[in-house]
C-alpha positions in Angstrom: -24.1 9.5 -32.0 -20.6 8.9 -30.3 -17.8 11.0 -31.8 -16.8 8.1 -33.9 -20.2 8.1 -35.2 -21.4 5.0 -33.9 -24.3 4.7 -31.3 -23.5 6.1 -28.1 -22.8 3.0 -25.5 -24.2 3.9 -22.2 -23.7 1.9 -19.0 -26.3 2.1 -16.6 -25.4 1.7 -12.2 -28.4 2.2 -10.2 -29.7 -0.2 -7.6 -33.2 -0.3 -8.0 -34.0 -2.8 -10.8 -37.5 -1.1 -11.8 -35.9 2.7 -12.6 -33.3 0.7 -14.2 -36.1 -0.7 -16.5 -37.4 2.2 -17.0 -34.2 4.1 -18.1 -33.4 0.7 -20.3 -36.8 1.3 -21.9 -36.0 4.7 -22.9 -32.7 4.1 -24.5 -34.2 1.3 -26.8 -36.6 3.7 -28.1 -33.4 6.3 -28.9 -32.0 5.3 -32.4 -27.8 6.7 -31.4 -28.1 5.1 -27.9 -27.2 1.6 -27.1 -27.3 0.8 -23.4 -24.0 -2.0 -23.0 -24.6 -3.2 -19.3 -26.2 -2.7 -16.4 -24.7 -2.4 -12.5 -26.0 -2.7 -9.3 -23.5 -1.7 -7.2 -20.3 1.0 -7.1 -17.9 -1.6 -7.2 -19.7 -3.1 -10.3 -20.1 -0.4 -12.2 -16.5 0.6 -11.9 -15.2 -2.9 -13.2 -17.9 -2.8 -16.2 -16.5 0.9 -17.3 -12.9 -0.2 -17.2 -13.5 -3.7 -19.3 -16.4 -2.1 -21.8 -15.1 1.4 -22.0 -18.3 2.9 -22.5 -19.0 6.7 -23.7 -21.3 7.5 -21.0 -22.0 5.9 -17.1 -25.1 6.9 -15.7 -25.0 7.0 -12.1 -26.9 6.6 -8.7 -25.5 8.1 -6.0 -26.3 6.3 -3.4 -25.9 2.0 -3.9 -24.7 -0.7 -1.9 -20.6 -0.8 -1.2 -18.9 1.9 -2.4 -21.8 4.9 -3.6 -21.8 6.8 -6.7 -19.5 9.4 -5.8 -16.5 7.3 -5.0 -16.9 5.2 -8.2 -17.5 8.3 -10.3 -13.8 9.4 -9.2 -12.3 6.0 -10.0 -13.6 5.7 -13.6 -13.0 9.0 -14.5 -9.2 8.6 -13.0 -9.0 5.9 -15.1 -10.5 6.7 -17.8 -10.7 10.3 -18.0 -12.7 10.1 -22.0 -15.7 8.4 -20.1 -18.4 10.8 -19.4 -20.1 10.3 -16.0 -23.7 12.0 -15.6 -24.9 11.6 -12.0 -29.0 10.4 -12.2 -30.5 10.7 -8.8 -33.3 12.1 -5.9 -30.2 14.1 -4.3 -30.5 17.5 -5.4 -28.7 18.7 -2.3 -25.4 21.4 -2.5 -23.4 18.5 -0.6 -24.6 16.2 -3.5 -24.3 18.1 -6.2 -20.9 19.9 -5.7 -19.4 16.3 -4.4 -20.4 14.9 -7.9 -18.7 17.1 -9.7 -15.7 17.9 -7.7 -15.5 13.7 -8.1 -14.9 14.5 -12.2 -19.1 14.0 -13.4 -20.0 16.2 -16.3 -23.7 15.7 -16.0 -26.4 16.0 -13.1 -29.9 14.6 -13.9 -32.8 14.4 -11.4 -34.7 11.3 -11.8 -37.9 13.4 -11.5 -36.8 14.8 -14.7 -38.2 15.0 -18.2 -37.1 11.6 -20.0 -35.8 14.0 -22.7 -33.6 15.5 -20.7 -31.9 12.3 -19.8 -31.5 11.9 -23.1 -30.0 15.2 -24.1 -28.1 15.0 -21.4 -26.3 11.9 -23.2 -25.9 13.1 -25.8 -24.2 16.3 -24.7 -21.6 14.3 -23.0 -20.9 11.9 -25.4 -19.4 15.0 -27.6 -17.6 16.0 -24.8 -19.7 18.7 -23.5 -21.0 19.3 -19.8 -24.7 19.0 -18.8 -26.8 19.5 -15.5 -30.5 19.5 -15.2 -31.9 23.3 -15.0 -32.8 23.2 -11.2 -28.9 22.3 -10.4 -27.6 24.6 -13.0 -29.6 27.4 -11.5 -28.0 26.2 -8.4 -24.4 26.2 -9.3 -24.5 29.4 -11.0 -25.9 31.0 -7.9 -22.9 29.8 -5.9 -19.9 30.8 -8.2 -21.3 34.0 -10.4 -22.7 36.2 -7.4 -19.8 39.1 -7.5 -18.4 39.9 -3.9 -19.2 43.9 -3.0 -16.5 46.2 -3.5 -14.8 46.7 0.1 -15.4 50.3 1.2 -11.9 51.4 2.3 -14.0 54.1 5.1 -15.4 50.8 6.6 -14.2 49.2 9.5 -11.9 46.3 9.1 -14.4 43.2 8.8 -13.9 40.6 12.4 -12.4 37.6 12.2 -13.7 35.1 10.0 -15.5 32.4 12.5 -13.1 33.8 15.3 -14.2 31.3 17.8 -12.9 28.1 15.5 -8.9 27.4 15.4 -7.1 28.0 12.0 -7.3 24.1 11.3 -11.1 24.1 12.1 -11.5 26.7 10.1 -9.3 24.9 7.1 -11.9 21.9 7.5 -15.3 23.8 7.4 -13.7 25.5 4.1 -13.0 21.7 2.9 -16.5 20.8 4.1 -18.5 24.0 2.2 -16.2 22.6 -0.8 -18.3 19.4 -0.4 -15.3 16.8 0.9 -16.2 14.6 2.8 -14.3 13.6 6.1 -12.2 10.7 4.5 -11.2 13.2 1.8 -10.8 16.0 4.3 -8.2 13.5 6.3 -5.8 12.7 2.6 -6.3 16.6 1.9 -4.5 17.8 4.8 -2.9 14.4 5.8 -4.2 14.1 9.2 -6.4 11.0 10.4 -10.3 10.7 9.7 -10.8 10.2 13.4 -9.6 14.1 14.0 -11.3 15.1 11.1 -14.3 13.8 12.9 -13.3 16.0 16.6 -12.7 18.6 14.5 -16.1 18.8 12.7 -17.7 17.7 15.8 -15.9 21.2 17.2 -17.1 23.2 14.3 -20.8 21.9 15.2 -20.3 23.0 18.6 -18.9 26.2 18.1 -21.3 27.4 15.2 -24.3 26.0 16.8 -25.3 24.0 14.1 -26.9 20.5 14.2 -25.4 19.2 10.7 -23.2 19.4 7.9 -25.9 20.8 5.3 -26.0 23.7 8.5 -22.5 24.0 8.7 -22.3 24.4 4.9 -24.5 27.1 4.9 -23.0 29.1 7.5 -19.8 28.4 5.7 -21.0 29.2 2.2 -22.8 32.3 3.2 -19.5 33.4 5.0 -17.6 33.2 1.7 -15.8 29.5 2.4 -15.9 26.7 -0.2 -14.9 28.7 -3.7 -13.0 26.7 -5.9 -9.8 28.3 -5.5 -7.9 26.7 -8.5 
């Protein structure tokens, strides 16, 4: 049940009309769940959250227009009490740590237990947070592994990335924090297209072929811990 005690009112955004069936088959048979609407589409589902309020969105990450992670961050902004769990294929550290930087407080796989879905639900209609176990596991692995003690005998550690300029080195940190270049060009209020040189840089530089690559490198390095 919903903190008021009624059924919890779920809407649904996920572009594929037969998983949407499925999920819709599941939440009839779940007596405190009533599913309000479906969406197709980003844009969609953010118009059906603002006009039905519902307690919980479930939501694809990638659909047509704009994709889950965009419209996660505009319902949540405008209504923060709306509870957005993420259902998708993506299990990915880009994916995951996008989704919830972008305000989601649950993660589900869709290869996941249909009870977990369900619990899932539940847990944030009361306001709680919940991810599926493999993206738990993987969250608590990047933020709870304790940094050694530095050994004050030790040599003075090189230069972080020393080949990359301080600015490219201030957008791989922004790209192990999972932004993407768009967000990357409003965080440090520069254009998307030299966003784009620089990460094409970083590529170079690091001899890497990709962004899940860079992220790596970067994550492994120390970049992309929530600093707030």
């Amino acid at each position: 049940m919903s903190p008021r005690g009624e059924a919890i009112r779920v809407l649904m955004a996920d572009d594929h009309g037969l998983f949407r069936e499925g999920v819709a088959s599941l939440l009839e048979r779940a007596e405190d769940v009533e599913l309000v609407r479906e969406a197709a589409t980003g844009e969609e589902a953010v118009r059906l959250a603002e006009e039905l309020l519902p307690d919980v969105v479930l939501m694809d990450l990638k659909m047509p227009g704009v994709g889950g992670i965009e419209a996660t961050r505009t319902i949540v902004g405008r209504s923060p009490h709306v509870g957005v769990i993420v259902v998708t294929m993506f299990e990915d550290d880009e994916s995951v740590f996008a989704a919830l930087k972008a305000g989601a407080r649950g993660y589900v796989l869709k290869d996941a237990d249909r009870g977990e879905l369900l619990r899932a639900i539940r847990a944030v209609a009361r306001g709680e947070a919940l991810l599926g176990a493999p993206i738990a596991r993987r969250v608590l692995e990047q933020f709870s592994a304790p940094l050694p003690a530095p050994d004050p005998l030790s040599k003075p550690p090189p230069p972080l990335f020393g080949e990359l300029t301080p600015r490219e080195l201030e957008v791989l940190d922004l790209i192990a924090q999972g932004l993407k270049n768009r967000e990357i060009s409003g965080r440090l209020h520069i254009s998307e297209k030299t966003v784009g040189n620089h990460v094409s840089n970083i590529f170079t530089k690091l001899q890497v072929a990709d962004r899940a690559q860079a992220i790596i490198r970067a994550r492994e390095a120390g970049l992309g811990r929530d600093r707030t």
